[in-house]
NUROMI-457633 format. One record per residue (C-alpha): x, y, z; residue in one letter. Coordinates in nm, 3 decimals. Layout:
// residues N
{x: X y: Y z: Z res: A}
...
//
This chain:
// residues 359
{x: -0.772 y: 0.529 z: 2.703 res: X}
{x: -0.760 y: 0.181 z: 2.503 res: X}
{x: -0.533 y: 0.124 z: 2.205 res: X}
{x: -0.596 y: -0.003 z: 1.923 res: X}
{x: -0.544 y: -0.364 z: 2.083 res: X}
{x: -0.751 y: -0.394 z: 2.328 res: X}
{x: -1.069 y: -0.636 z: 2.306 res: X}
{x: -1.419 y: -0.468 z: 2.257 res: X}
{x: -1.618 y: -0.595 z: 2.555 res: X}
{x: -1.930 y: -0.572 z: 2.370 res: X}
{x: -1.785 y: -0.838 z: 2.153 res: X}
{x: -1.601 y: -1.050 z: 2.398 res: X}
{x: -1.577 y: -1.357 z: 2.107 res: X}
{x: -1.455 y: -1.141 z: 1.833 res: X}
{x: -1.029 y: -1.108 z: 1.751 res: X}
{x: -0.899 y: -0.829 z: 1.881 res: X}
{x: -0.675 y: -0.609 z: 1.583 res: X}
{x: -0.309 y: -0.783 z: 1.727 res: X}
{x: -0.521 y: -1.092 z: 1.706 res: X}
{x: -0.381 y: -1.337 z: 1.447 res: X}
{x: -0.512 y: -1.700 z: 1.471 res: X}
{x: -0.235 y: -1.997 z: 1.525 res: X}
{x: -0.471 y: -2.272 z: 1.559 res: X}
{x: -0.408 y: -2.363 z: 1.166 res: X}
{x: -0.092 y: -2.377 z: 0.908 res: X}
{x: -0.105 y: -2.091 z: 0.689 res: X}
{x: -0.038 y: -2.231 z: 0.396 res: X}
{x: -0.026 y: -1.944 z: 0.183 res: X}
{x: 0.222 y: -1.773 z: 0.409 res: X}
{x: 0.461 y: -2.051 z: 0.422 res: X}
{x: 0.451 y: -2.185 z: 0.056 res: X}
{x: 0.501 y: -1.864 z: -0.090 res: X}
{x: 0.773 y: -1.702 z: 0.168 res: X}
{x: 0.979 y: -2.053 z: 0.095 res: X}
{x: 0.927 y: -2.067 z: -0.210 res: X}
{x: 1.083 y: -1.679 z: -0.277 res: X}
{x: 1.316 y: -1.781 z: 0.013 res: X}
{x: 1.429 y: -2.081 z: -0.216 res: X}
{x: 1.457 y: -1.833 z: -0.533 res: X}
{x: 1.670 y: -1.589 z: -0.323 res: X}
{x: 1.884 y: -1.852 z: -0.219 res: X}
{x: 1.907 y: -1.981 z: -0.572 res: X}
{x: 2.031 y: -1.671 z: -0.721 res: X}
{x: 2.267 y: -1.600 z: -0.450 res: X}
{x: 2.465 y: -1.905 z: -0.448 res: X}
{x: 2.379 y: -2.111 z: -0.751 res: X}
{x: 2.307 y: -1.828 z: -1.042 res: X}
{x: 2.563 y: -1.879 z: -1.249 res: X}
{x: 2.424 y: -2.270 z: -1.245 res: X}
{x: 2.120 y: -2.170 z: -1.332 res: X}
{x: 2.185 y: -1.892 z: -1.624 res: X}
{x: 2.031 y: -1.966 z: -1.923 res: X}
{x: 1.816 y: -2.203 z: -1.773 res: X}
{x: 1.469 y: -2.086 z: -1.937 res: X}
{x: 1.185 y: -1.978 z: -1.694 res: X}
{x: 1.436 y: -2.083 z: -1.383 res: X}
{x: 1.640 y: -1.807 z: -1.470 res: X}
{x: 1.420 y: -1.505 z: -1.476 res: X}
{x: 1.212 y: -1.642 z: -1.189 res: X}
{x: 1.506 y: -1.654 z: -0.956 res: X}
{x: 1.630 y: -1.299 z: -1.031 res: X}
{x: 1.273 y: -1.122 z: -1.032 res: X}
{x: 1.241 y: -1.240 z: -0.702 res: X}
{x: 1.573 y: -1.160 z: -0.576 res: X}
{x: 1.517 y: -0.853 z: -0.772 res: X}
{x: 1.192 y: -0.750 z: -0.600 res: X}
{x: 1.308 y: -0.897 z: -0.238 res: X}
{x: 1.643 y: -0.664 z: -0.246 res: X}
{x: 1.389 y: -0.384 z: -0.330 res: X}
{x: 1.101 y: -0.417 z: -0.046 res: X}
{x: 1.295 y: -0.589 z: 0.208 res: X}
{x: 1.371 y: -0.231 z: 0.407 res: X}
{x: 0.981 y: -0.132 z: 0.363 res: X}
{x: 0.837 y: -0.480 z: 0.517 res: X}
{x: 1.052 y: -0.387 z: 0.810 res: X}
{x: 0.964 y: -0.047 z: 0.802 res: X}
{x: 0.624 y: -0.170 z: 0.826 res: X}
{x: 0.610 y: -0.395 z: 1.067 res: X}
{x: 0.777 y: -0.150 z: 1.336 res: X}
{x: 0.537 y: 0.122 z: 1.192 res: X}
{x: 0.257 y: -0.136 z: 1.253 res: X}
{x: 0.409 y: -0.175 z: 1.617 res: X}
{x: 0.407 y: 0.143 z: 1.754 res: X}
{x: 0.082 y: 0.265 z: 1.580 res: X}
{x: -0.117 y: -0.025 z: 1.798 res: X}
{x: 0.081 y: 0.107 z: 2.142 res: X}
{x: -0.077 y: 0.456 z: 2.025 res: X}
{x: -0.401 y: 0.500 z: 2.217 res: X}
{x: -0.727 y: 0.499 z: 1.936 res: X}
{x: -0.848 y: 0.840 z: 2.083 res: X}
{x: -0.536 y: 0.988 z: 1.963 res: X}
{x: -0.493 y: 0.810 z: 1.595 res: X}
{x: -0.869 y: 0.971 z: 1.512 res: X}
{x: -0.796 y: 1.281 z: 1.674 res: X}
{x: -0.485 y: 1.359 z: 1.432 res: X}
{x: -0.653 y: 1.219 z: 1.125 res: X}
{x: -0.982 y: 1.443 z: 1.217 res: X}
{x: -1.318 y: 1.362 z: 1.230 res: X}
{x: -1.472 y: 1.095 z: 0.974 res: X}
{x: -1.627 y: 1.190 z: 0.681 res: X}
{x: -1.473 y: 1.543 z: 0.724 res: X}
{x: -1.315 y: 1.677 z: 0.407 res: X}
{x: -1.054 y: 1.773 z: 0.680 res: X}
{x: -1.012 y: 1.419 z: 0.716 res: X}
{x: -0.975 y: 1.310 z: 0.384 res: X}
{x: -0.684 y: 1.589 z: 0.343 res: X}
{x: -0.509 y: 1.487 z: 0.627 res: X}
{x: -0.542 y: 1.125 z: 0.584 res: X}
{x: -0.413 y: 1.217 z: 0.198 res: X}
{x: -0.135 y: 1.420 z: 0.362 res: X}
{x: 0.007 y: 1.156 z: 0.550 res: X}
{x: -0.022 y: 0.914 z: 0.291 res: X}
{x: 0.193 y: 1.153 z: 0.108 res: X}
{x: 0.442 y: 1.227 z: 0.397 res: X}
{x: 0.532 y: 0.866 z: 0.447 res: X}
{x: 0.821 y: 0.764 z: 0.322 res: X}
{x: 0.774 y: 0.404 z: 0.275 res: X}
{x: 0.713 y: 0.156 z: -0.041 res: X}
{x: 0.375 y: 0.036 z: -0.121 res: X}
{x: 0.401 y: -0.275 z: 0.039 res: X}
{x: 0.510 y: -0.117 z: 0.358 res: X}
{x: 0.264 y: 0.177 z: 0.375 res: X}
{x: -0.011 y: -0.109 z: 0.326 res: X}
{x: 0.088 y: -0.263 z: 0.684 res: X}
{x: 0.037 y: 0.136 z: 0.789 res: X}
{x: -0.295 y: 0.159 z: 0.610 res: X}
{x: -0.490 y: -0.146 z: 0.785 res: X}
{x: -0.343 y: -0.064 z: 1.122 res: X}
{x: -0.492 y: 0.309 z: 1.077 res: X}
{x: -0.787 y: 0.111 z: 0.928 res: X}
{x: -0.773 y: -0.147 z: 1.316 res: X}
{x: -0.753 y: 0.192 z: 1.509 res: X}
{x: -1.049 y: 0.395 z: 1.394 res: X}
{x: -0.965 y: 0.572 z: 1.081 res: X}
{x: -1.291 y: 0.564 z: 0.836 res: X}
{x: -1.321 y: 0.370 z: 0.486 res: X}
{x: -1.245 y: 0.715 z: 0.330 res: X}
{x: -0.969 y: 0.836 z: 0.524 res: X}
{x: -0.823 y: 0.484 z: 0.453 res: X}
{x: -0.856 y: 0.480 z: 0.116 res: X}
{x: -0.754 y: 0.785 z: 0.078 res: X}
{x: -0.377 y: 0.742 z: 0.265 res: X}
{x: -0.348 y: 0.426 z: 0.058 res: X}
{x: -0.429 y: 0.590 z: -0.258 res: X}
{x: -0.192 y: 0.870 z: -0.176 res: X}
{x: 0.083 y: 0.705 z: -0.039 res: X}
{x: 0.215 y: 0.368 z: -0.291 res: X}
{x: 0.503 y: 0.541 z: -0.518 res: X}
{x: 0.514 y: 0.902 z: -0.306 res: X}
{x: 0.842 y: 0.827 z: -0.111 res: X}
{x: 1.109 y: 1.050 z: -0.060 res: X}
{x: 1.367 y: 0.858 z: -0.255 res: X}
{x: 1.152 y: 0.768 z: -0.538 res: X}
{x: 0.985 y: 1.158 z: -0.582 res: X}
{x: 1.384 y: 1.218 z: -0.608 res: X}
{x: 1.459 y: 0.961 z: -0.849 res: X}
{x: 1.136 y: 1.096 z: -1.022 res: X}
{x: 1.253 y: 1.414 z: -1.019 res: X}
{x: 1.620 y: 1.320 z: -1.158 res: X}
{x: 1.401 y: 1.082 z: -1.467 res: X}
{x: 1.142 y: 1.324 z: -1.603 res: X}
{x: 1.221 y: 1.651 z: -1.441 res: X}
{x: 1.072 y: 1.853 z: -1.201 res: X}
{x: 0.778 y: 1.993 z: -1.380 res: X}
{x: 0.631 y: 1.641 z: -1.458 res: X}
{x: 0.718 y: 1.487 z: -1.128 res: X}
{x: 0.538 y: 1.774 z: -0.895 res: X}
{x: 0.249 y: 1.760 z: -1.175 res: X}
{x: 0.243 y: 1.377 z: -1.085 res: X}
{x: 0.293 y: 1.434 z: -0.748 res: X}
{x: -0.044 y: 1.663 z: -0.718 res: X}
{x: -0.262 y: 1.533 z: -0.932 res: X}
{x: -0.174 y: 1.156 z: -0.724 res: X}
{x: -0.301 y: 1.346 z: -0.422 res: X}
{x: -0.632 y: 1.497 z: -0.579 res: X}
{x: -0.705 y: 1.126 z: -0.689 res: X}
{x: -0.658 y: 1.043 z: -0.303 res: X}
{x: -0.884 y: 1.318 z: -0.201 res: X}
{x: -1.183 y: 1.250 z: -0.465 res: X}
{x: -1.164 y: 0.869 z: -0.415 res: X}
{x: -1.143 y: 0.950 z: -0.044 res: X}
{x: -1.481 y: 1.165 z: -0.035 res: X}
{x: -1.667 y: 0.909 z: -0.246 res: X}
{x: -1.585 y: 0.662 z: -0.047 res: X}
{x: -1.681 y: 0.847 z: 0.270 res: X}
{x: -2.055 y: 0.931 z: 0.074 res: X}
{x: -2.077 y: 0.581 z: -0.048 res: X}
{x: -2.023 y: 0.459 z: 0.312 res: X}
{x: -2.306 y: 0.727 z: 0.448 res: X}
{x: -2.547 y: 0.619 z: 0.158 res: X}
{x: -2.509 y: 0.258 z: 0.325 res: X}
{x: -2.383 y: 0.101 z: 0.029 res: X}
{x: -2.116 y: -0.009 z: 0.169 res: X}
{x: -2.038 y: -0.109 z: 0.587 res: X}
{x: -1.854 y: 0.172 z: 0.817 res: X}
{x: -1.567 y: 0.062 z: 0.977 res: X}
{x: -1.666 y: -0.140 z: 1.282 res: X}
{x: -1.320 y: 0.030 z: 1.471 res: X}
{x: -1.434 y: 0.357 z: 1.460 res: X}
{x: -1.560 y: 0.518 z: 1.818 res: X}
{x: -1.642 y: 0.878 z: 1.888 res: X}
{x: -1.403 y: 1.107 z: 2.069 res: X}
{x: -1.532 y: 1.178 z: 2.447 res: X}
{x: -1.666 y: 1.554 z: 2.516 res: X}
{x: -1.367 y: 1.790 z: 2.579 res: X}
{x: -1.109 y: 1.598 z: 2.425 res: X}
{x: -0.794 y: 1.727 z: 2.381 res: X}
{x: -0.530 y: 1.592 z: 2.150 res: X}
{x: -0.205 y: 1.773 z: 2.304 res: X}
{x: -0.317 y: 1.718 z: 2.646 res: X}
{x: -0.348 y: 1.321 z: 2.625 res: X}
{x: -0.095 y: 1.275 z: 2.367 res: X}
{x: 0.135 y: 1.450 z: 2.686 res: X}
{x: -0.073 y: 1.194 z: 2.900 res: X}
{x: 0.038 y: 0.932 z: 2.756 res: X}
{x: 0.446 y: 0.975 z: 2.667 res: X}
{x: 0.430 y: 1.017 z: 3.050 res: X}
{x: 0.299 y: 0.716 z: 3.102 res: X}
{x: 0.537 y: 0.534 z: 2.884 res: X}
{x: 0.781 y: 0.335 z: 3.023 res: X}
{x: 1.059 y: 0.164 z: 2.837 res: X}
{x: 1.213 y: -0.184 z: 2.895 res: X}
{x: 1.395 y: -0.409 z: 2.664 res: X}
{x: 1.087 y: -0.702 z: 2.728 res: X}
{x: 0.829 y: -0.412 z: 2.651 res: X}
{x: 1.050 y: -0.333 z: 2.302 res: X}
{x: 1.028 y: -0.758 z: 2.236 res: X}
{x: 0.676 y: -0.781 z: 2.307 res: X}
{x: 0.566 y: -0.442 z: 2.063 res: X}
{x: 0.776 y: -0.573 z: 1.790 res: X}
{x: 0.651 y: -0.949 z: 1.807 res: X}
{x: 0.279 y: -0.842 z: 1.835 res: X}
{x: 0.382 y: -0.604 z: 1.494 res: X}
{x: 0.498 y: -0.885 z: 1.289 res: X}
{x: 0.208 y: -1.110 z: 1.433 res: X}
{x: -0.043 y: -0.860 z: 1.341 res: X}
{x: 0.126 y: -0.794 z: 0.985 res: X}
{x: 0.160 y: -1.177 z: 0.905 res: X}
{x: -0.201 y: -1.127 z: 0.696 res: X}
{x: -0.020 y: -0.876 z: 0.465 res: X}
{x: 0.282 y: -1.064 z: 0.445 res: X}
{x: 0.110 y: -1.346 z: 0.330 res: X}
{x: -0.042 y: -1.155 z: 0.023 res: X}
{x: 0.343 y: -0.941 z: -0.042 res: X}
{x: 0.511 y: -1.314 z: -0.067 res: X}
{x: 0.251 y: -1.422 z: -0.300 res: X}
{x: 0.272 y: -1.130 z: -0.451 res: X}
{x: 0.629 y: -1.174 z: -0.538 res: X}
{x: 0.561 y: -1.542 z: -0.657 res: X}
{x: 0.326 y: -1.407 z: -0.940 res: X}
{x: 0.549 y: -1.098 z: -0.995 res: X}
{x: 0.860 y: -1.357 z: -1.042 res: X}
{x: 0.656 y: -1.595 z: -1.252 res: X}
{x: 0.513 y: -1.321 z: -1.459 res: X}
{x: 0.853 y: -1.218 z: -1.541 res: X}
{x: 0.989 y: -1.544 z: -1.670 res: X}
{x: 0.706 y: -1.543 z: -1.877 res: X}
{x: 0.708 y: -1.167 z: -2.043 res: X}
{x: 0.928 y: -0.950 z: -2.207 res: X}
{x: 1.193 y: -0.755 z: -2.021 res: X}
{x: 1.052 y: -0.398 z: -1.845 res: X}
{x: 1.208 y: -0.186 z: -2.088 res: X}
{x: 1.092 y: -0.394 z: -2.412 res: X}
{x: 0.724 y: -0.367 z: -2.210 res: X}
{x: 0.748 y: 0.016 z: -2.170 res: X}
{x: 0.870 y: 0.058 z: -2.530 res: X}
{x: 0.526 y: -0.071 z: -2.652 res: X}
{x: 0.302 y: 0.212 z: -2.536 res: X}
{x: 0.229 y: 0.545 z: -2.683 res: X}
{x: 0.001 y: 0.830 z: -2.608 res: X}
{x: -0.299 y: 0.711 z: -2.697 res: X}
{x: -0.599 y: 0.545 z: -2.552 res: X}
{x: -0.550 y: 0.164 z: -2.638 res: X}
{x: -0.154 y: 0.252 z: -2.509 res: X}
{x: -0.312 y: 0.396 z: -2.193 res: X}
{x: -0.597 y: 0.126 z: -2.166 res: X}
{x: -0.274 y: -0.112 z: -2.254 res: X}
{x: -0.059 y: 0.068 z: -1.977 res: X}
{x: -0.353 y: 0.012 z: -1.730 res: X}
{x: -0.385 y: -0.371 z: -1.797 res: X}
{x: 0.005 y: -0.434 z: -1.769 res: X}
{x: 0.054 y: -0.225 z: -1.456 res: X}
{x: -0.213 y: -0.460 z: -1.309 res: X}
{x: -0.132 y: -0.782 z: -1.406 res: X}
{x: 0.237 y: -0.718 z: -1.312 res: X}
{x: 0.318 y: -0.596 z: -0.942 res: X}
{x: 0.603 y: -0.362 z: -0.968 res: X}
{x: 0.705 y: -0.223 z: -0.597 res: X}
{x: 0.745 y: 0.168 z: -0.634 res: X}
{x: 1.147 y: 0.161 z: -0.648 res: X}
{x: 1.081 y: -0.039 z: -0.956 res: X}
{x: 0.822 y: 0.170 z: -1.107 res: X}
{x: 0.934 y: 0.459 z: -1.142 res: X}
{x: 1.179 y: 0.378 z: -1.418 res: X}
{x: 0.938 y: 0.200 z: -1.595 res: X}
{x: 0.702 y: 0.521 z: -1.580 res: X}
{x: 1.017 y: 0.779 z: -1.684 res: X}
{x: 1.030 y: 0.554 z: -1.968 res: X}
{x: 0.689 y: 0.579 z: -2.085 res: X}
{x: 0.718 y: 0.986 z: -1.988 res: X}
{x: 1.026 y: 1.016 z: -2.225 res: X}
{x: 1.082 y: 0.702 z: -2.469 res: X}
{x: 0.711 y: 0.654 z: -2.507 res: X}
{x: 0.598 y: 1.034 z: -2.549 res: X}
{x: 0.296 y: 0.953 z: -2.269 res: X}
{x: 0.303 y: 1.109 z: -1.934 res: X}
{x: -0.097 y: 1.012 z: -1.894 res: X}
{x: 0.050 y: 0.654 z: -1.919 res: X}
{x: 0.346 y: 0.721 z: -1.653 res: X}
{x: 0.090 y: 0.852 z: -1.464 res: X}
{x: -0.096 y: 0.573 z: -1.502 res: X}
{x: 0.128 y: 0.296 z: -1.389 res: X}
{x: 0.232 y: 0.481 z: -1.098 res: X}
{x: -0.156 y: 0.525 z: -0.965 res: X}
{x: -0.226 y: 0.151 z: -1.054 res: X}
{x: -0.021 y: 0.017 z: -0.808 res: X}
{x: -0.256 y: 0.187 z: -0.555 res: X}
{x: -0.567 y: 0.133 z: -0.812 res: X}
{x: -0.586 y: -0.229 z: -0.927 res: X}
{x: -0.283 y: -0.421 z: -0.729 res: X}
{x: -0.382 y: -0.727 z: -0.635 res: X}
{x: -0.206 y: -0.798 z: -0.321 res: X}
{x: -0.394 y: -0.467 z: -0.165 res: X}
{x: -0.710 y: -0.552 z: -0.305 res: X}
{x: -0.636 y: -0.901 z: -0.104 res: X}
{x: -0.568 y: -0.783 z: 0.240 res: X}
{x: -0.907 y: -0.493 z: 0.203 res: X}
{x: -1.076 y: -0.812 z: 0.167 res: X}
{x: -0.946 y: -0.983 z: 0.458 res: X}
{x: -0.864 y: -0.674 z: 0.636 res: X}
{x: -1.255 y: -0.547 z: 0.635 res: X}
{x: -1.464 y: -0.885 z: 0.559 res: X}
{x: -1.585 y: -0.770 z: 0.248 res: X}
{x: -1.522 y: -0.832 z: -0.119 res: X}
{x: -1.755 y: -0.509 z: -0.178 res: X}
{x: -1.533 y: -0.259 z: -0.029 res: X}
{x: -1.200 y: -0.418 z: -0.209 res: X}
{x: -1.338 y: -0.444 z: -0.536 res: X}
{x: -1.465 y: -0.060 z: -0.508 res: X}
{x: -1.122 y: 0.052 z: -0.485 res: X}
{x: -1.056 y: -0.016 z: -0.844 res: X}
{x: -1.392 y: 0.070 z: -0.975 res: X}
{x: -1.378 y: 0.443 z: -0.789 res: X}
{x: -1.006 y: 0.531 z: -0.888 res: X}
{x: -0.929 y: 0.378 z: -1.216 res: X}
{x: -1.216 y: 0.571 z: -1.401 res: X}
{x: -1.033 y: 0.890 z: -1.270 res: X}
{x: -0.675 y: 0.754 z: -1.370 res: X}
{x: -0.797 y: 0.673 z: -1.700 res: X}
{x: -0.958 y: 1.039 z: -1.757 res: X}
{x: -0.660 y: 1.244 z: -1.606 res: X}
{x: -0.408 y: 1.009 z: -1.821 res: X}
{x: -0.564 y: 1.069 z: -2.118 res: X}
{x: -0.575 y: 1.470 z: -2.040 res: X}
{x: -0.214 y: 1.430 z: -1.952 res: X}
{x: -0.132 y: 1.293 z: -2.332 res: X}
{x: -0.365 y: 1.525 z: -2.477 res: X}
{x: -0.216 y: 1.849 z: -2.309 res: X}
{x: 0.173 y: 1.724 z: -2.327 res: X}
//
């Protein structure tokens, strides 16, 4: 059975998924990983230097700051990348169920849940699902679920605001996930929008446990075989890397520029223009979900708003700009990136302000 590597004979001209072209400079890539390499290096050797040194400052340690914080889930994500293309397609759309299923939609949601990665990690997950069959809903739906919902940061969560809120949060992330993830699927049948071209039908008598055997039998390791997974993971994940680094440029610059994170949170109460407000910020600065989740306790507690925690949590899955990016490149059209905000922030907006009314 192929994986989700292997070229499409029909379309013997086209990239295959593990495909990533060499033939130019990627400009993008390179500018922005040295310039957050320079930053890093800045603060680590030369910060005291450079205290007090307006704009320099705060640029330097917001992206040593967000680099210390991600670091572990761009790794993560790469090897997750890895091994999910070794994984034969048949098996990837067997586990996430069939497309357009509501079955699908809640499993896809439930991994996105289970995965305990940061948002820029579980992105590298998402596309590869997206490369190996999984359907515009059940994709949306896993990335949608999936940006703040990490083990460590439900706990941290749990320690800021308290259980009740944090499950609440939790639950109400996941129904988001499911709704956006059937809408999708419809708008996708309606033809509004293109299917994924990855996706294949399971052969007649299929059996997941019985190939999924199949194959760990056919596995062999070797050291060479290891090499070869993990360079075709980071080759294949160099697209999203690109849009993380730049990412972290405008999430550095936008810090020099701003107040600090807590003065920011402090400005927004429970109503609409605080959770319109809320909304705006949370897009315009990209906060990786380590670093959110403070930011959201503080508008829980400080600011009196849990429809506006709740709210800067989902936008990082709703209206970041670095995912919206690599949907773009990822699927070849602007229409299906731009859809993810327009289907989930209308539903963020409406369950944050039920949140504040109901506190």
């Amino acid at each position: 059975m192929n994986n989700c590597c292997e070229r499409n004979d029909s379309e013997p001209e086209a990239e295959t998924c593990c495909e990533i072209s060499n033939r130019n400079l990627d400009w993008l890539l390179w500018g922005s990983l040295l310039t957050v390499l320079a930053a890093y290096i800045g603060h680590l050797f030369f910060y005291h230097e450079l205290e007090g040194v307006p704009f320099v400052e705060p640029f330097v340690h917001g992206s040593f700051q967000l680099m210390n914080k991600i670091w572990w889930g761009l790794i993560a994500g790469i090897i997750a990348v890895s091994v999910i293309a070794r994984i034969p397609r048949g098996l990837v759309i067997a586990a996430l169920g069939k497309s357009g299923g509501f079955g699908g939609i809640l499993r896809a949601t439930a991994a996105g849940l289970a995965f305990d990665l940061c948002n820029h990690g579980i992105l590298m997950v998402g596309v590869q699902l997206y490369r190996c069959g999984a359907s515009l809903g059940q994709t949306m739906a896993f990335l949608i679920a999936s940006p703040w919902n990490s083990l460590s940061t439900t706990l941290v969560l749990i320690a800021l605001i308290g259980l009740k809120w944090t499950i609440t949060i939790v639950l109400l992330s996941g129904l988001v996930a499911i709704i956006s993830g059937l809408i999708f699927e419809r708008i996708v049948s309606a033809k509004w929008l293109p299917a994924n071209p990855n996706s294949q039908s399971l052969p007649d008598g299929f059996q997941f446990w019985r190939e999924a055997k199949a194959s760990w039998k056919a596995f062999q390791f070797s050291f060479k075989g290891l090499n070869d997974m993990l360079r075709n993971g980071f080759s294949e994940s160099r697209m999203i890397l690109r849009w993380i680094f730049f990412g972290v440029v405008l999430a550095s610059l936008i810090r020099a520029l701003i107040p600090s994170d807590e003065a920011f949170a402090s400005w927004f109460g429970p109503t609409v223009s605080g959770l319109l407000l809320t909304l705006v910020a949370a897009t315009i600065i990209e906060v990786c979900s380590e670093g959110s989740s403070p930011i959201a306790a503080d508008l829980v507690t400080r600011g009196g708003a849990p429809g506006n925690g709740f709210a800067f949590l989902m936008s990082g899955a709703a209206t970041d700009y670095t995912e919206i990016m690599v949907l773009r490149e990822t699927t070849a059209s602007w229409k299906i990136a731009l859809s993810l905000p327009l289907v989930t922030v209308p539903q963020v907006v409406v369950i944050g302000f039920l949140l504040n009314l109901l506190r």
